[in-house]
N, C-alpha and C positions, 0 to 999 in steps of 0.2 A: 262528218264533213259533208258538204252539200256535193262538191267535185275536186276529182284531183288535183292538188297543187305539182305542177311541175315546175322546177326554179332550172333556168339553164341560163345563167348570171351574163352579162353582156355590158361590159363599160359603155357600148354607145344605147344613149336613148332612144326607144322606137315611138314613133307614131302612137297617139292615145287614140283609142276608140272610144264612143261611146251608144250607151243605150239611150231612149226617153222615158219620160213621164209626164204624171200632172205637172201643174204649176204647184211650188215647193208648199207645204202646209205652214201655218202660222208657228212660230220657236216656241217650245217647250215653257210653259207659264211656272214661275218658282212657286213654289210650295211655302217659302218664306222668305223672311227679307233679308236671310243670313247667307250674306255668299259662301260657295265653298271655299273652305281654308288649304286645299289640299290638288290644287290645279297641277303643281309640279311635276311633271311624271312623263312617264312613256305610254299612249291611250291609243287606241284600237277607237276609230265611230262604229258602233256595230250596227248596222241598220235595220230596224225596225217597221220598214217600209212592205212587207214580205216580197219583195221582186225575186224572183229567182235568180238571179246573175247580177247585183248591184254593184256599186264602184267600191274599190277597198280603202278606205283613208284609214291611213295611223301617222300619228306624229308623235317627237319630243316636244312636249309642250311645258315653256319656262313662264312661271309667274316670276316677274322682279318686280314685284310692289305695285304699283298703278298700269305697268305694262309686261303684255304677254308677248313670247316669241315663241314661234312654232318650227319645228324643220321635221320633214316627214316625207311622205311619198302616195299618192295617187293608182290606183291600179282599177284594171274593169277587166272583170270576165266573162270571155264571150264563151260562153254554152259550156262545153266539158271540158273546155283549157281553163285551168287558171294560176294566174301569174307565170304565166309562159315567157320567160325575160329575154327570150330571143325574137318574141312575137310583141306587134305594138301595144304595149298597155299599159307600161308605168312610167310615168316624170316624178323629178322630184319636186316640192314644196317647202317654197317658205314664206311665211306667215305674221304680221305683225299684228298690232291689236290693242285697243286701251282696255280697263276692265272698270264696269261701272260699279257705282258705291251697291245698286244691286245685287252684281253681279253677275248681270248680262254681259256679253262682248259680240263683237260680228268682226269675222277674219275674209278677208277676201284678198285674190291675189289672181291675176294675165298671167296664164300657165301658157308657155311658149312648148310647140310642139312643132316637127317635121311639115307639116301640112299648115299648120294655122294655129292662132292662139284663142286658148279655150277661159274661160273664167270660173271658176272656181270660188263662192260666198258658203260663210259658216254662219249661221246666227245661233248662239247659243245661250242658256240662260242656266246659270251654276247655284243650289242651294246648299241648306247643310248636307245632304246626302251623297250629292254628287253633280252631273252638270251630261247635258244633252241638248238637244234643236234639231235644227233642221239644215241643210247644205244643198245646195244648186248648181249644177253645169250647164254651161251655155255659149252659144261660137262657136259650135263645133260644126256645121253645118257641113261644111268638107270632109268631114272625118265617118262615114258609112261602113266602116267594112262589117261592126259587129250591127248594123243596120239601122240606129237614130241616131241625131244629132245633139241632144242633150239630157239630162235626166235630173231629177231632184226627189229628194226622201226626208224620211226622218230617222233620227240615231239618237243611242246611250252611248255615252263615254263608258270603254271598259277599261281597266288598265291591263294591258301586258304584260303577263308573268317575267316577271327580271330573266334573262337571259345565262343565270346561274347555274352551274352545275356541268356533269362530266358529259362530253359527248364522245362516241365511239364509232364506227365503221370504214365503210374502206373507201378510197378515192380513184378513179379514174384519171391518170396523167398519161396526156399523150407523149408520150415519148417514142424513139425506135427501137424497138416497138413498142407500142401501148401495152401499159404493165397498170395494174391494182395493187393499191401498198395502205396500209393497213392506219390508220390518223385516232388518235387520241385527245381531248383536248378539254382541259380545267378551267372553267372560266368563271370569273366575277363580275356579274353588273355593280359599280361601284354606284356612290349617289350623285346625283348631278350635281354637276360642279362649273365653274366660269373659264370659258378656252384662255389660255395666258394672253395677260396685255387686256384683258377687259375685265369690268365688276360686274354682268350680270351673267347669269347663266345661260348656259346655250349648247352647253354637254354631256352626255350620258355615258361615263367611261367604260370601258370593258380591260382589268388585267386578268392573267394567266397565263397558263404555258400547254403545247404541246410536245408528243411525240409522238414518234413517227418509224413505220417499218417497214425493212423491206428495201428503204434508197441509199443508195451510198455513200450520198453525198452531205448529209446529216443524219440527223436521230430525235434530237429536241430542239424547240426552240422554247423564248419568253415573247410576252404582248409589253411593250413600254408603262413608263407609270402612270397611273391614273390621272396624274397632270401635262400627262401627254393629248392629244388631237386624234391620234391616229387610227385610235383604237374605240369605236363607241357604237351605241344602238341608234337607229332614228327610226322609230318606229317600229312596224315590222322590219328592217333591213340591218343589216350588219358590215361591218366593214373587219377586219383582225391582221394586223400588219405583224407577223410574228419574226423576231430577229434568231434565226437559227445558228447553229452552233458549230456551221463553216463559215458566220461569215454573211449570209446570203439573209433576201428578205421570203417567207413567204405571203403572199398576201392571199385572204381569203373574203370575198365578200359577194352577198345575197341578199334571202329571204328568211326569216324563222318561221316555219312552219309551225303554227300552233293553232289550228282550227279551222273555222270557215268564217265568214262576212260577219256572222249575224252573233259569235260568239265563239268562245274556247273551250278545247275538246281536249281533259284529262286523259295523259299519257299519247297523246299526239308532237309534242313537240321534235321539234328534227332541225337543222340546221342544212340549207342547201344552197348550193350555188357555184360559184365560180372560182377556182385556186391557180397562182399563178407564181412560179419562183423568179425572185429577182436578181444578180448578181453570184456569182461562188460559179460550180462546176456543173449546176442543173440549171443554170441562168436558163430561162426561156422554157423552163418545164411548165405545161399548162393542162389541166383538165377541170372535172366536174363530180360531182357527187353529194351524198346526204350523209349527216353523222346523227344519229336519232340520241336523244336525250336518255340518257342508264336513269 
């Protein structure tokens, strides 16, 4: 990895920052006239640009037929923070889109932010192999801290390792006093599927179940079923609403750490962010921590 990721999960949106650049290079030319068949998915832009501290885009990105919907999220890191979620850097995104019988498309989207609204353009160009372009930020002019006002690069589409598989470590809940209790948790990226009450896709479920020790006030919980909302990836970020076994909700949502900007680093993957209990006899229990991928 390029620099440490620290995730310290924060319901409210902060302030986006951004870097500059040139003026965005020309989208990626297809190789053939065969769109890719295979847009549906959860994709990382990994930027290609070499900047040292580039913006991070990932999204759920849904092909229904002649039209794409994207939902994702935005990040930029300034020098050795990255994805600092208590510091200004990440909004979320969404995306819509037609997809040509080439299968070029261009996603643009008025990214409202604390300060000012930034814009945010995707031009990208999809073959048999896969689909990449080029992306631009701009209107940001207000927004200096990590010191320019807009930036543009070029990027590969990667896809994102599904979010499968056991995670283990311990958690920091503040409580009185602040205690460390020990978090488990089996998870299934299921395949994307249509949020109930609409036909095209726009979800990336996540079931499973934890346990937990150490609290007294449960042991395990389940994630709802995969025709539930609650529970899904959108890009890098995660959301896990787990129904525990007094009763209580926990909810758990972040970052998946699995890499750096430009691409994925085997045996990095980790889960960090923010946990928060709902309802039962720990109502209001709140902390932080990372559970690294077994």
């Amino acid at each position: 990895m390029s620099s440490l990721r620290i995730f310290l999960f924060a319901p409210l949106l902060s302030l986006l920052f951004l870097a500059s650049c040139a003026v965005p290079p020309a989208p990626l030319a297809s190789s053939t006239s065969t769109p890719y068949t295979g847009l549906t998915g959860n994709w990382l832009l990994a930027d290609t640009t070499g900047t040292d501290y580039p913006p991070v885009i990932s999204m759920a990105l849904f092909d229904n037929g002649s039209a794409l919907t994207a939902r994702g999220n935005l990040s930029v890191e300034c020098g050795y923070f990255t994805h600092a979620l208590i510091g200004p850097v990440t909004v979320p995104l969404a995306l819509e889109s037609s997809l040509a019988a080439d299968g070029s498309f261009t996603m643009s989207e008025a990214v409202p932010t604390i300060a000012g609204t930034i814009q945010l353009t995707i031009q990208a160009t999809s073959n048999a192999s896969g689909w990449g372009g080029t992306y631009a930020i701009a209107g940001a002019s207000n927004l200096q801290t990590c010191g320019i006002a807009s930036y543009s690069g070029t990027f590969t589409a990667q896809q994102i390792p599904p979010i499968t598989g056991t995670y283990t470590g311990n958690i920091s809940l503040y409580t009185n006093p602040a205690s460390v209790y020990g978090f488990t948790l089996n998870l299934t990226q299921e395949a994307p599927a249509a949020i109930p009450g609409s036909s095209a896709l726009s979800n990336i479920p996540v079931t499973g179940t934890a346990s937990v020790q150490g609290i007294s006030c449960f042991t395990q919980g389940t994630l709802p079923a995969a025709s539930s909302v609650l529970s899904n990836v959108t890009g890098e970020q995660y959301v896990l609403n787990f129904t525990m076994n007094d009763g209580s909700t926990l909810l758990m949502q972040g970052f998946v750490q699995q890499g750096s900007p430009s691409g994925y680093v085997a045996g990095s993957t980790m889960l960090g962010g923010s946990f928060t209990v709902v309802g039962g006899n720990c109502d209001g229990m709140y902390g932080w921590g990372y559970l690294p991928l077994q």
